[in-house]
N, C-alpha and C positions, 0 to 999 in steps of 0.2 A: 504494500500500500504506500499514496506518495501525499506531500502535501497540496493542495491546492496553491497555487504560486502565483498565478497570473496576477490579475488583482492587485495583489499585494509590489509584486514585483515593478507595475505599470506604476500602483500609486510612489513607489518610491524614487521613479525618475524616468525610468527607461532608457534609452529607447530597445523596445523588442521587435527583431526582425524575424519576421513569419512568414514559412513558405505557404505554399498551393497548393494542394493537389482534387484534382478531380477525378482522376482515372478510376477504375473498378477493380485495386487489388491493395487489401491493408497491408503489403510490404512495401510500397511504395511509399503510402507516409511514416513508415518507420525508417525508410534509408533518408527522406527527408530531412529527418527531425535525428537522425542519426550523424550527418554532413553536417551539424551544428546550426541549424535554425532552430531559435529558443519556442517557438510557437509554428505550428501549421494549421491550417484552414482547410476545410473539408470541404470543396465548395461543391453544393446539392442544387444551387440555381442554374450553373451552367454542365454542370458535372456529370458524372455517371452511378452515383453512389445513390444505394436504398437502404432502408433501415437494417435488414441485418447485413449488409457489409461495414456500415456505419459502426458498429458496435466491435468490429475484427477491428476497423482501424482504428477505433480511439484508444486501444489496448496499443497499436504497434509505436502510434506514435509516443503515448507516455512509454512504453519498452524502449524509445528511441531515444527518450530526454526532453523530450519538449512538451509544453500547453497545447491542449486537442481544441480548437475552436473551427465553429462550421457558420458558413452562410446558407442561409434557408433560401428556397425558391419564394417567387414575389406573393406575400402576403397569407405563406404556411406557418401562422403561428403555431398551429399544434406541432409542427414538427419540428419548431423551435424549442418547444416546453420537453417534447421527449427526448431529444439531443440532449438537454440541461438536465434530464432521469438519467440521461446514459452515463455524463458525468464532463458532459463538454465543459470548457472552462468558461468561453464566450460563444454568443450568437450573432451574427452578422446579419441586418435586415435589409432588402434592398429595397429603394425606393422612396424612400420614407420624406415624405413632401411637406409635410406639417405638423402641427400640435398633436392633431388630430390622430391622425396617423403615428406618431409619438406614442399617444396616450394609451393606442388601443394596443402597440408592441409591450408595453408593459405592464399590462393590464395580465398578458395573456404568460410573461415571462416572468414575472416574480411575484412572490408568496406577499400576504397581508404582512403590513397593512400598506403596500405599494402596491399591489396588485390581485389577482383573481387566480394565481395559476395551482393547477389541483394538485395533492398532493400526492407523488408517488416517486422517491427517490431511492429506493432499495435496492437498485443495483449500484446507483452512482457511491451507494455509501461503501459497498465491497469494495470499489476502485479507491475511493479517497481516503485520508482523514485528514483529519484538524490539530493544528497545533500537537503533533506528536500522538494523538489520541485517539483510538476509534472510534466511527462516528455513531450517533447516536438522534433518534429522533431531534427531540429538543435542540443538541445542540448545530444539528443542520438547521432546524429552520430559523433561530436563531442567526446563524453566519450566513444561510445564502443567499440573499439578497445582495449581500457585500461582495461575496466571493464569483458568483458568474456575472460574468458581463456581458449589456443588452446593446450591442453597438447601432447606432443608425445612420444608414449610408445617404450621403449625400451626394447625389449624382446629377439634380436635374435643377434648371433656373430656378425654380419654384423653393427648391429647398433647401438654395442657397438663400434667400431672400427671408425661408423661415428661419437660418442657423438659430436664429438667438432661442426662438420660440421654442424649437426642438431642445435643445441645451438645456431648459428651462424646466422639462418635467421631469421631474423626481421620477427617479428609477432608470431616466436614459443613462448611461452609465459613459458613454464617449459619441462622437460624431466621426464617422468611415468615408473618406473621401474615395470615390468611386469616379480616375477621371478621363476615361473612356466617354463613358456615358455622360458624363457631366460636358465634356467639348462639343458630344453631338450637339445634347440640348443647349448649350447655349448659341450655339451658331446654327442654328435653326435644322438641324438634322444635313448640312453639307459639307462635315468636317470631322473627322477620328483625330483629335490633335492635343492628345493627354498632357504635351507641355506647353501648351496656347501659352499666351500673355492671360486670358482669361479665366482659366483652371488655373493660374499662379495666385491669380486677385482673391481667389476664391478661397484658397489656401489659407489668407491673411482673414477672410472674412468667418472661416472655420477656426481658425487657431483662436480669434478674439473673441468668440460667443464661448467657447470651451472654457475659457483663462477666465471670462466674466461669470459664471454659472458653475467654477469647481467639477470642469466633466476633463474627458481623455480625448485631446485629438487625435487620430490614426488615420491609417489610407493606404493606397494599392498604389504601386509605382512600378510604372511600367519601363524605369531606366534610371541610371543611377543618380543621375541628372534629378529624376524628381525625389529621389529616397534625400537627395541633397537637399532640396527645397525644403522639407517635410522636418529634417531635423535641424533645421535654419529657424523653423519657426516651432521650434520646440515637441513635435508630433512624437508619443510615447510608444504606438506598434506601426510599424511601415512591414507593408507584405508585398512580397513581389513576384513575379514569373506566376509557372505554371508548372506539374509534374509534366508533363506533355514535352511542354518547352526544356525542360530540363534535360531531360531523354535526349532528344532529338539534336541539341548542340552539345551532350556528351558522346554522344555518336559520331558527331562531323568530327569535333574534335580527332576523337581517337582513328578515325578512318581516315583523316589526314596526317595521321601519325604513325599511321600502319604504311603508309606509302603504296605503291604501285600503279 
């Protein structure tokens, strides 16, 4: 059994850098998270993972050293709430446009009196404990609200414009800059341009709702150029790549190094 870190690790300064993986095999994010990334992402939005491969890898990657955090497909809170049963550390929400939208991710992801989410942690408690200690009813529900984190992604004009509002409600625990999607939407859908001038502003407009509101800013960087950006302005998890991607330029690699 291991301690729950994340959290704790995040509030103390950071920054943690966290891989990807999406593919459909839990040894994949144990070599991840084995290469020395402190956290990996399970990602279920664009990914290939289901509930019971979900539950292989969050084994391979804490087997591997790191925090198991997943991004849910758009607007599966339930399968937000049963990742955080399985023993995820954080959940990644895409989309997330407003208060509104805020209110109801946390509604559905943390226990009273922040939220509504039922109760059924019994597996997660096999995986985890607490401060040295096996877990124990009480003393989970006690800690976890603290302990898993409800991140929400900011990707689209609308929710930049909400940062602050979103920041704002109790239980949102950080803001996820997602800036793919966020270049499309702000350039009216004719542009993929994650290090625009305008995804840089955006950065400034995330990092300052987070610093005013006591939340965690983090985000996906698709070059090192933005992982740069990100801890310029102080962002505590920067995640980057792809298992996929990962593969496939350890391959070229090596196959230009095999020669012939």
């Amino acid at each position: 059994m291991r301690e729950l870190g994340l959290a704790r690790r995040l509030a103390s300064g950071g920054p943690v850098v966290c891989g990807w993986s999406g593919l459909s095999d839990p040894l994949i994010g144990e070599a991840i998270a084995a290469a020395g990334f402190e956290a990996v992402c399970v990602d279920c939005q664009h990914g290939h993972q289901g509930l019971e491969m979900l539950k292989a890898t969050l084994l391979g990657i804490v087997a591997g050293g790191a925090a198991p955090v997943m991004r849910i497909p758009l607007d599966d809170v339930a399968l937000g709430a049963r990742a955080l049963d399985l023993g995820f550390e954080a959940v990644i929400a895409p989309m997330v446009n407003s208060r509104a939208d805020a209110e109801h991710l946390v509604d559905a992801l943390k226990y009273p009196p922040l939220g509504n989410r039922s109760w059924g942690p019994a597996r997660m408690m096999h995986v985890w404990n607490h401060d040295g200690a096996t877990l124990d009813a009480n003393t989970w529900l006690g800690a976890a609200n603290g302990l898993q984190l409800v991140l929400a992604m900011i990707e689209t004009g609308a929710a930049v414009e909400a940062a602050g509002d979103i920041a704002a409600v109790e239980g949102i625990d950080g803001l996820f800059i997602g800036p793919a999607d966020l270049s499309i939407s702000l350039s009216g859908g004719t542009a993929v341009d994650p290090q625009g001038a305008d995804v840089v502003a955006a950065m400034d407009t995330v990092a300052e709702a987070c610093a005013t509101h006591g939340k965690l800013a983090t985000g996906y960087a698709q070059s090192g150029e933005i992982a740069a950006n990100y801890r310029a302005r102080g962002f505590r998890l920067i995640a980057g790549g792809t298992d996929y991607g990962y593969i496939r330029e350890g391959a070229r690699a090596k196959r230009a190094e095999l020669g012939g």
